[in-house]
Structures are given as C-alpha cells and as structure tokens.
TORKOL-4160 file (C-alpha; in steps of 0.2 Angstrom, whole numbers, padded with zeros to 4 digits, m for minus):
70
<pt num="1" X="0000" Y="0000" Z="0000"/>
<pt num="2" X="0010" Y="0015" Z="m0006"/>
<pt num="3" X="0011" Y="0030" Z="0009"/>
<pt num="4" X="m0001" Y="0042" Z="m0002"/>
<pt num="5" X="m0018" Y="0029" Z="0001"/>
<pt num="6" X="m0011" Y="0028" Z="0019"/>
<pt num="7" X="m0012" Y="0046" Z="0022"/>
<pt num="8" X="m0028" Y="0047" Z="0012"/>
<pt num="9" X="m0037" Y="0034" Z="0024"/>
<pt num="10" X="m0029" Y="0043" Z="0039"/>
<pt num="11" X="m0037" Y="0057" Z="0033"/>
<pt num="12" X="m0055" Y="0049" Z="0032"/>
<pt num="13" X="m0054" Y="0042" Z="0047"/>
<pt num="14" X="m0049" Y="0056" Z="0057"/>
<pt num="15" X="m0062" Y="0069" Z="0046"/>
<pt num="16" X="m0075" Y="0055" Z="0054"/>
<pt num="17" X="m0067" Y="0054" Z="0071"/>
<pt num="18" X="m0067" Y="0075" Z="0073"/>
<pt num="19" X="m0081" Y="0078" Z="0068"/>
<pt num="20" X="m0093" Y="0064" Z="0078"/>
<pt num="21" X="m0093" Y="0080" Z="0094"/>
<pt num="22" X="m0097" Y="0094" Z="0082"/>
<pt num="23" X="m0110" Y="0083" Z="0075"/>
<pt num="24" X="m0117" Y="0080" Z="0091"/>
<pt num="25" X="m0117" Y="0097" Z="0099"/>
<pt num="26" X="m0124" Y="0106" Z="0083"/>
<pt num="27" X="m0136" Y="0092" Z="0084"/>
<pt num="28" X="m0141" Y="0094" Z="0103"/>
<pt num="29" X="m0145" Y="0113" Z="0101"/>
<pt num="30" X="m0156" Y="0112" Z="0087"/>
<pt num="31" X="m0166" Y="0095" Z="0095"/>
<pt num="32" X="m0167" Y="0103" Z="0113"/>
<pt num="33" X="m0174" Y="0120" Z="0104"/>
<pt num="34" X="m0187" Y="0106" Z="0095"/>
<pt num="35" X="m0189" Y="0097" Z="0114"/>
<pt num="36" X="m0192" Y="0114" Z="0121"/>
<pt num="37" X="m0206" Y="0121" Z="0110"/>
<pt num="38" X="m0216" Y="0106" Z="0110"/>
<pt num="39" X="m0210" Y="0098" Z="0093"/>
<pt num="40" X="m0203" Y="0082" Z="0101"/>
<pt num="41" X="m0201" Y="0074" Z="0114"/>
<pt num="42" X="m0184" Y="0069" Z="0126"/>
<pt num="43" X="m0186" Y="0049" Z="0120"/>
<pt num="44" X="m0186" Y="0057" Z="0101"/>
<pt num="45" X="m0170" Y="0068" Z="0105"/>
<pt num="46" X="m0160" Y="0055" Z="0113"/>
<pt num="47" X="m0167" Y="0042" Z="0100"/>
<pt num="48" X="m0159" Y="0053" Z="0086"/>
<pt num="49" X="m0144" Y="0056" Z="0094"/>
<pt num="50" X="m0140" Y="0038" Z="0096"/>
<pt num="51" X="m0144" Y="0035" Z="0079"/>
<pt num="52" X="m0131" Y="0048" Z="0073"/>
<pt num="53" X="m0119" Y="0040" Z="0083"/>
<pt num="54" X="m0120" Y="0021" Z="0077"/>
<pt num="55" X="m0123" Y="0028" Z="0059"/>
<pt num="56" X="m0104" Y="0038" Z="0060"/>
<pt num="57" X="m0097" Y="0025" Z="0069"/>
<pt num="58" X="m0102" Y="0011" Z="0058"/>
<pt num="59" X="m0095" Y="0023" Z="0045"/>
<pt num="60" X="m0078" Y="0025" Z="0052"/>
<pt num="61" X="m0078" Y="0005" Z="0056"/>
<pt num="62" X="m0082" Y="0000" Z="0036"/>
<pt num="63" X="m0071" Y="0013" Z="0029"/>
<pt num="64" X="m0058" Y="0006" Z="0039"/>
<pt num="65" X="m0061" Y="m0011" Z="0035"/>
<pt num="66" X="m0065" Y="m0006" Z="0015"/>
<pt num="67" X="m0048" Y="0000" Z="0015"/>
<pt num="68" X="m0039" Y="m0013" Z="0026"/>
<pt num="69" X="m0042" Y="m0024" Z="0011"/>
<pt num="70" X="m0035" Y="m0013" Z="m0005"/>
C-alpha cells in the first residue's frame, strides 16, 4: 500500500473521528430547541442522537475495513 492511500485513509478516518462531537453538539441545540417548543419529545432527542452516533461509527468502522483490504 503506497504512503499516499495511507495518508488518504488517515485522513477519512480522522475527518469522521473529529467531527462525531461537532455533530453532536450542533445536533443537541437544534433538538433541545425542537424538545423545548413542544415539537418532540426527550425519548425522540436521545433516539436521534443515538442513531447519529451508530450511523458515524459504523461509518468509520467500514471505511476502515473497505480500506484494510486494498
């Protein structure tokens, strides 16, 4: 594997893994706006939050392995 695809998987990984906390602050403040006016409820917020956080961390885990075998 030459050092450029290295790097470039580093990259992607890392892009993933810093921006899994932006994603769930930015994502907190607009849901706990939506919980406080009535739109949804707490079970919803957390619901969807959990859900972000399997979905980025599945990502991370099949790019990883995607690349692992190249």
């Amino acid at each position: 594997m030459s050092e450029q695809s290295q790097m470039q998987k580093f990259i992607l990984v890392m892009g993933l893994a810093v921006g899994l906390p932006s994603t769930m602050v930015g994502l907190f403040f607009l849901l706990h706006q939506l919980v406080q006016k009535g739109y949804i409820s707490w079970n919803v917020l957390l619901i969807v939050m959990v859900t972000v956080v399997v979905a980025v961390l599945g990502l991370m885990v099949r790019n990883v392995l995607v690349r692992k075998g190249k």
